[in-house]
Structures are given as C-alpha cells and as structure tokens.
C-alpha positions, 0 to 999 in steps of 0.5 A, a space after each residue: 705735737 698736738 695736745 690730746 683732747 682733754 674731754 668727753 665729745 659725747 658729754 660735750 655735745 650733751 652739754 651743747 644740746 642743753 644749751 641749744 635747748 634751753 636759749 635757742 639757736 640765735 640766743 646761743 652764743 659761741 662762748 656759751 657753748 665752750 663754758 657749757 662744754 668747758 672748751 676753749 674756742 679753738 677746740 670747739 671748731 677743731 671738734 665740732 665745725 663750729 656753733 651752727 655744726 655743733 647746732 645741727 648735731 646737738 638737734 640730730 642726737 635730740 631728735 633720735 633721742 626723742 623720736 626713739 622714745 615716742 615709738 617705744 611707747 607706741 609698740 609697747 603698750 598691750 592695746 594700740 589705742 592706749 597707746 596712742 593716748 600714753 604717747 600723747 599723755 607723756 608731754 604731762 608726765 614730764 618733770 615741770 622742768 622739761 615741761 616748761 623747756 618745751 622742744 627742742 624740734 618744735 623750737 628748731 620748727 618755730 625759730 627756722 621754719 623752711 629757711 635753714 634746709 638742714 634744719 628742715 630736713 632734720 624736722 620731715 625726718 623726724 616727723 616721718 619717723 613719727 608718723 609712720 610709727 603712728 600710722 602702725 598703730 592705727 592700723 593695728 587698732 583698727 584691725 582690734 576694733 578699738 578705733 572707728 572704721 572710716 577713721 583714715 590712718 594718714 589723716 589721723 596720724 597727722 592729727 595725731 602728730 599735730 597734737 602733741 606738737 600742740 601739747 608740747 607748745 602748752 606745756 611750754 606756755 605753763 598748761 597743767 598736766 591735768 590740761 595736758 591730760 584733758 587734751 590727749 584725752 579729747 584726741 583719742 576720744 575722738 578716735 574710739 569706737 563708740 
C-alpha cells in the first residue's frame, strides 16, 4: 500500500516557483527543488512530472498570479490615465527584494525565447491578457478626454506593455524607485492631453 503523501502541493509548487524564480530554469536543479519543497526524488516525479513539468506550473501560477494584479490596477483606479501610471509605478513600489529578483515571465522570455513552444505560449497568453486589459482602459481614457485623440489604442497598449517589461528589467539591474517612477511618469506624459 502506497504511503499518503506527506505535504501541501500548493506550498510545494510556492516553494518551487521561488526557486524558478530566483536561479532560473537552467540554474535550478532537480535536487534543488526537493530541498525547496522537502520531497524526495520519487515524490517530486510522482506529483509533478518532473523539473521541466514542475517549471512550466510554477510559471503558469506566476503568470496568473501577476497578470491578476496588474488588471486589478487597471480597473480599479477612478481615472483610466492614473491608472495606467500606477500599473507602471508599481514595479517601484515593490520591496528592493522583489525589485532585484525581477520576473519571472520576463526571465522565461530572455532564458527561452520562441525555443521552448510551452513556454512561449505561457508568454503570448499572458501578455494578451495584459494588452487587452490596457487596450480597455485606453479607450476608456479616451472616451474621458484624458489621453490625445490620434493616440492609437493597439499601438499604445503595446508601449505600454513594453515598458513595464523595461521597467521590470531596471528594477532588476538595481535602478531606484525614483528611476522607476521617472519612467512611467515619461510613459504616461506621453499620452496626456496637453
């Protein structure tokens, strides 16, 4: 008879995506993850399929995770344009620890990039997610006169998006949160009505 499993696969997989996180996917060995998540070998296959499995989940519950909170921003702000600017000024309003570990999605990006379809899948779905959020709230700034009229909404959601995965790389390389700030600031300028 098989012994039950002695731990919490949702405080496992929380205690793999740090990892992921923090050392990357190449970096991570497979014995780093059971230390993490205190499993032996055997276990960690049995429950997760493996390091590149366990890899591809840890980056899904991050993605979801990180995707949810940047919408959240967006649709809850009083004014569409201030909240485009606090969804670009919250990469300077994380602690320095979460600054200098950057992101993991931005990380899967720059260590994979088209080569691992998983992966990239994980990416476009994440970043559609993103841009159809930001593409909402450009219209709706529109709509209250707060951003140019001949700002087009795709082209500027795109901008948009690019720039925080800029910012995200900053705040990895050790750029202020007064840097930070100035950048999302120049962004959104860019799209006020003068």
């Amino acid at each position: 008879m098989a012994r039950p499993k002695e731990f919490d696969r949702e405080a496992a997989l929380a205690a793999a995506k740090r990892v992921f996180w923090a050392k990357g996917y190449d970096a991570t060995s497979t014995d780093d993850l059971r230390h993490a998540i205190g499993i032996g070998r055997q276990s960690l296959y049995d429950t997760f399929g493996g390091k590149r499995a366990l890899y591809l989940e840890a980056l899904r519950r991050y993605q979801d995770d990180s995707v949810a909170a940047r919408i959240k921003i967006l649709r809850t702000a009083d004014s569409p344009l201030s909240a485009i600017e606090q969804f670009l000024v919250a990469v300077a309003r994380e602690t320095p620890t979460q600054r200098a570990m950057g992101c993991m999605g931005v990380r899967a990006i720059c260590d994979f990039g088209t080569s691992d379809p998983d992966v990239s899948e994980l990416g476009k779905s994440a970043g559609s997610l993103v841009e159809s959020a930001l593409e909402e709230t450009l219209r709706n700034a529109k709509a209250k006169n707060e951003v140019r009229p001949s700002v087009n909404v795709r082209a500027a959601a795109r901008f948009l998006q690019a720039t925080l995965i800029g910012l995200k790389v900053a705040a990895r390389a050790g750029s202020t949160p007064n840097s930070l700030r100035a950048i999302a600031e120049v962004a959104v300028d860019g799209l006020r009505k003068k």
